[in-house]
N, C-alpha and C positions, 0 to 999 in steps of 0.2 A: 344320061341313063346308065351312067356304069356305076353309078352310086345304087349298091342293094339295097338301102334304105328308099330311093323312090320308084323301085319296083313294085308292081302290081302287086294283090297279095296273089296269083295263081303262079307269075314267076315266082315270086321269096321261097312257093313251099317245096316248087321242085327245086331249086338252085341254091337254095339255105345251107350253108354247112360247107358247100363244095370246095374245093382245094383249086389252087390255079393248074392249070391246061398244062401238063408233061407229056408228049407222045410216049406212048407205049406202056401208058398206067390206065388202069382200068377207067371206065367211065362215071361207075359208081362207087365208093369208097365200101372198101371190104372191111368184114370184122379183123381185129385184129386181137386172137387168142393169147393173153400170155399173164400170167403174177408176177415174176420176177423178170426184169426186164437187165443187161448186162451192162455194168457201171464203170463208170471214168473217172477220172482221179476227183473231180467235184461228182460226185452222187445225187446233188441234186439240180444237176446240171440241164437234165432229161429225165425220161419216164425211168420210176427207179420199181415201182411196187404199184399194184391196179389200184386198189385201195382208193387211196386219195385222187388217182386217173388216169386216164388212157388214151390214147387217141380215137378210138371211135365214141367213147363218150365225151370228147370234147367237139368233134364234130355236129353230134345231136344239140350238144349247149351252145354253139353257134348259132346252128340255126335254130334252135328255139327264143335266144334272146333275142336273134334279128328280130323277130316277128313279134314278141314284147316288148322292143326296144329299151333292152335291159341287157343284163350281164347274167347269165342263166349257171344253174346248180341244177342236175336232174338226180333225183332219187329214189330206189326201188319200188315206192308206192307213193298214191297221194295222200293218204294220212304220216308218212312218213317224211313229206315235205311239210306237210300240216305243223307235223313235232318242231320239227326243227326250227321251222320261223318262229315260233313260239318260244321251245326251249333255247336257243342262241340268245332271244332278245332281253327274256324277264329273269327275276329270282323271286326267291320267299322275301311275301310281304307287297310284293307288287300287284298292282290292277289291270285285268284283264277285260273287255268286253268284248263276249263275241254274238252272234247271231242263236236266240233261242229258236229259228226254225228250220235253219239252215243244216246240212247232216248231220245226224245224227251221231256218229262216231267220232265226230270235232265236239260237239256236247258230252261226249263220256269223256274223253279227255282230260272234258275238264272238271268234271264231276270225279270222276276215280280217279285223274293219276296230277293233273294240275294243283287241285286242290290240298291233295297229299305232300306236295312240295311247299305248304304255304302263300302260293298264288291265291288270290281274291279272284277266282270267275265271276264276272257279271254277265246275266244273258239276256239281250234285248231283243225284241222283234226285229227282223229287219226293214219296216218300213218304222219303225219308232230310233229307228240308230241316227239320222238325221235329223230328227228333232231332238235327239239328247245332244248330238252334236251342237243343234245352233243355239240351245240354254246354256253354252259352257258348260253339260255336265259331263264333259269326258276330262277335266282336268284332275289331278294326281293316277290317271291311267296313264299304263306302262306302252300297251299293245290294245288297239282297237283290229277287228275281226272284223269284215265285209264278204256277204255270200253274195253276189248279182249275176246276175238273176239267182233269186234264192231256190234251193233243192230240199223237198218237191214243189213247192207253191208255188215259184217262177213271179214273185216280187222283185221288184228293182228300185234299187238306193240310188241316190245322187253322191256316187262318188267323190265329187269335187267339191262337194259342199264339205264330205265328210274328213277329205282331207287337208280342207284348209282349218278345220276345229281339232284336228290332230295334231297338223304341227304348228298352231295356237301352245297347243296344250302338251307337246314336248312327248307325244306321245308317236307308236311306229304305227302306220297304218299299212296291214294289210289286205288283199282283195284274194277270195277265191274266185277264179276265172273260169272255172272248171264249165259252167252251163254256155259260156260264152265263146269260148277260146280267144286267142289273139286277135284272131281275123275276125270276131264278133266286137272285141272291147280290150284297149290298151289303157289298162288303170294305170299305169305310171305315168303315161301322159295326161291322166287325170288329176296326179299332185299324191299318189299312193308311194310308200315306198316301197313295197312288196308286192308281188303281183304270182300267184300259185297255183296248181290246178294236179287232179288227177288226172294224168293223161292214160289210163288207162282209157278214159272217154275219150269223149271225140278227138281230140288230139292226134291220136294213133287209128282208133276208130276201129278196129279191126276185132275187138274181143277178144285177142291173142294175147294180150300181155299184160303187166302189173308196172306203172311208171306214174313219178312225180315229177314235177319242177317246182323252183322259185326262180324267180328274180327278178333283180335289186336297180333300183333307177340308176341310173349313167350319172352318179354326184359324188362331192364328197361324200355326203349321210350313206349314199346305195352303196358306195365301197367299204367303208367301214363293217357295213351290215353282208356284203358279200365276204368279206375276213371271217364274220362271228361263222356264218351258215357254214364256209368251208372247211372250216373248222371241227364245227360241230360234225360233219360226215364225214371228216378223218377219222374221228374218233369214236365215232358211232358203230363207223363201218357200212352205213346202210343208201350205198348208192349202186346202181345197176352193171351187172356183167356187160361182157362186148355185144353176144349176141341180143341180148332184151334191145339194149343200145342201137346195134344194126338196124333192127327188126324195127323201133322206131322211128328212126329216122326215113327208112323206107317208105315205113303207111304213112306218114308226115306230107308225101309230095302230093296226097290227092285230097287233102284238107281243103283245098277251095273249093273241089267240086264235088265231094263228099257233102260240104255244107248248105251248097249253092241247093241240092238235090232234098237234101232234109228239111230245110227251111220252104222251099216251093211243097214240100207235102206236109208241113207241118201248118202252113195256111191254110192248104185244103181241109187239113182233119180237123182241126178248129172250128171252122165253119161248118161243116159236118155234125161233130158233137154240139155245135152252139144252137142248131136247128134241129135236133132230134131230142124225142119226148125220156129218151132213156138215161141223157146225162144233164148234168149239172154242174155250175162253177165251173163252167168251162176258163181256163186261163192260159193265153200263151201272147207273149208280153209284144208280139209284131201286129197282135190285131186289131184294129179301128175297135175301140170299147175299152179294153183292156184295161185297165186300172194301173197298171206300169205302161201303159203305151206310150203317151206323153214325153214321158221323162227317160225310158228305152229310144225313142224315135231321135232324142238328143240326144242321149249318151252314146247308144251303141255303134258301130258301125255297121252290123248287119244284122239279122238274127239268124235262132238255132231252131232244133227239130223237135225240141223238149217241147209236149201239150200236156195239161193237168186235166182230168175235168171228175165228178164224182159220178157214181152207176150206184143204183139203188140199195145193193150191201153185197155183202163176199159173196153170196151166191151167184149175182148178177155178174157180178165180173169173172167168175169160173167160166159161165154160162157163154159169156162173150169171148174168151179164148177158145172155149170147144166147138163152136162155131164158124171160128175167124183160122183159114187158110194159110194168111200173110202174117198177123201177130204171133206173137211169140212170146210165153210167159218165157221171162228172164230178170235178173235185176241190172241193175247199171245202166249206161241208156250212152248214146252218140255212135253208135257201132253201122255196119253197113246192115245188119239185120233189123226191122222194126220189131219192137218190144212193148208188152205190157210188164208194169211191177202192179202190184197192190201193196200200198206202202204201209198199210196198219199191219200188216204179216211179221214185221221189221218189231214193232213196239217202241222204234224210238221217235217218230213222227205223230203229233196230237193231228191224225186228219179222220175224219172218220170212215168207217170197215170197207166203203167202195169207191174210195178214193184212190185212183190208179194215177201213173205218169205214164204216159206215153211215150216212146225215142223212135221218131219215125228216122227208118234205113236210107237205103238210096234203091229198092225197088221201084217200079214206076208207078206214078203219083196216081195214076187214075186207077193201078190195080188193086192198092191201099186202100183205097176212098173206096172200092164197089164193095173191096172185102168187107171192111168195118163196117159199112153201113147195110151192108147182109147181117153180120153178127148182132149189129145193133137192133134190128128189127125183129130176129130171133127172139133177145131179149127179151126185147119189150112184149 
């Protein structure tokens, strides 16, 4: 058991990243403030310039690749890892398919700034991406896009189907991880070669801060492709200060039990909306019914605290925040706070006007459940 890799996932997330045992060094790894760092006769011998990296942001990309079982790149945002897998991999004239339901701001992308470049966006559903996969019609694509569980609708692809019609087809498969985390689903051990996520969500969890990651399978291909990405945020510029950094790696150690807490109320409130007359299209991909249940129940390794379900139109869902105690109109979702969004407010989601996600917190599951189902009776 001194291999980190067959650690539980509650030890990896406190012990991820950690440096070996020196008496009289802190216990937990401190930020380390500085840009120019003082150079030796090889310069790039050591930390020369923050830029390209530092030590507290190599500690966070330890332990985040431990727990993707990858080689990790973290960057200021998750549309800003989003870019980069993307821009590192293609050029003009190349084919893209990514997810047409999947966030919204990965589809502007590609409609205002991909497209601009000459890039071919194609956008598929993402329960139709595995059937484009097994018709071979992902061949002359450069880069296939995976959202699983998809954001908002919480659909789930068969990763492994999709990535063996990928690299059939010479093409980069990556995964947004973002609704699942690591400790939910390890797409590279699914046959992905990328694996990304806004960890502004659940990841850090905390609603404190703005962070991305990628990372690239442990192969020849994932190395290659960790050259392009490291590359690209040299010269970008756009990966995270020490403190964003610290401050991640921090809310990172209570990921197990942060999820462990979301996912047991994210059961309950399913069941809940699935039984009451005020919602509809209830969807949350751990529950016996669920339309991704099946192929979540194989794929994932646990699930998350993300519930969909639709309330009668914008009013209705006002009506259920001003009512409800514990929710919280906010956007984003995996935080310790439970949250409503109503996601037609956005404009870039086809769901209709009362169609909310839910990110249940890690308040207690029964005080959740009494609240919502007060607010929900209100409603109705």
């Amino acid at each position: 058991m001194n291999d980190p890799m067959a650690w539980s996932d509650a030890t990896q997330v406190v012990r991820g990243g950690d440096e070996p045992v020196v008496p009289g060094t802190p216990l937990r790894p401190s930020p380390v403030f500085a840009a120019p760092y003082h150079l030796g006769e090889d310069p790039l011998a050591a930390d020369f310039y923050a830029r390209p990296g530092h030590p507290t942001l190599r500690v966070l990309e330890r332990a985040i690749g431990d727990l993707d079982r990858g080689d990790c790149l973290v960057f200021a945002t998750g549309m800003a890892a989003i870019s980069a897998a993307v821009l590192s991999v293609v050029g003009a004239g190349d084919r893209v398919v990514i997810p047409s339901d999947g966030y919204y701001q990965t589809r502007a992308l590609g409609a205002a700034d991909l497209s601009r470049f000459g890039v071919v966006v194609e956008q598929v559903p993402t329960l139709e991406i595995a059937d484009v996969a097994a018709r071979g019609d992902l061949e002359g694509a450069a880069f296939v896009l995976l959202e699983t569980p998809s954001n908002p609708e919480l659909d789930v692809c068969d990763i492994a189907a999709v990535a063996a019609a990928t690299r059939a087809a010479g093409a980069v498969l990556a995964v947004d991880n973002t609704t699942a985390t690591p400790l939910g689903q390890r797409p590279l051990e699914l046959g992905a070669d990328l694996t990304l996520a806004a960890d502004t969500k659940a990841l850090t969890g905390h609603s404190d801060l703005l962070m991305g990651h990628v990372s690239t399978a442990r192969t020849e291909r994932g190395r290659e492709l960790y050259t392009r990405l490291k590359g690209w945020r040299d010269r970008t510029g756009n990966g995270p200060g020490a403190f964003d950094a610290w401050l991640a790696h921090r809310s990172l150690s209570t990921l197990d039990l942060r999820l462990a807490r979301q996912a047991q109320t994210a059961a309950a409130v399913a069941e809940l909306l699935a039984d009451h007359p005020a919602a509809t299209g209830v969807r949350w991909p751990g529950r016996v019914g669920d339309p991704s249940y099946a192929i979540a129940a194989r794929q994932m390794r646990r699930m998350n605290g993300v519930v969909s379900a639709t309330l009668a139109d914008e009013a209705a869902v006002h009506a259920l925040v001003r009512h409800s105690r514990l929710w919280l109109a906010a956007t984003s979702f995996g935080g310790v706070h439970s949250s409503v969004d109503r996601r037609a407010q956005w404009g870039g989601d086809a769901v209709p006007a009362g169609f909310v996600r839910f990110s249940c917190g890690i308040e207690d599951t029964d005080d959740l459940v009494a609240d919502l189902g007060a607010a929900l009776d209100a409603v109705t």
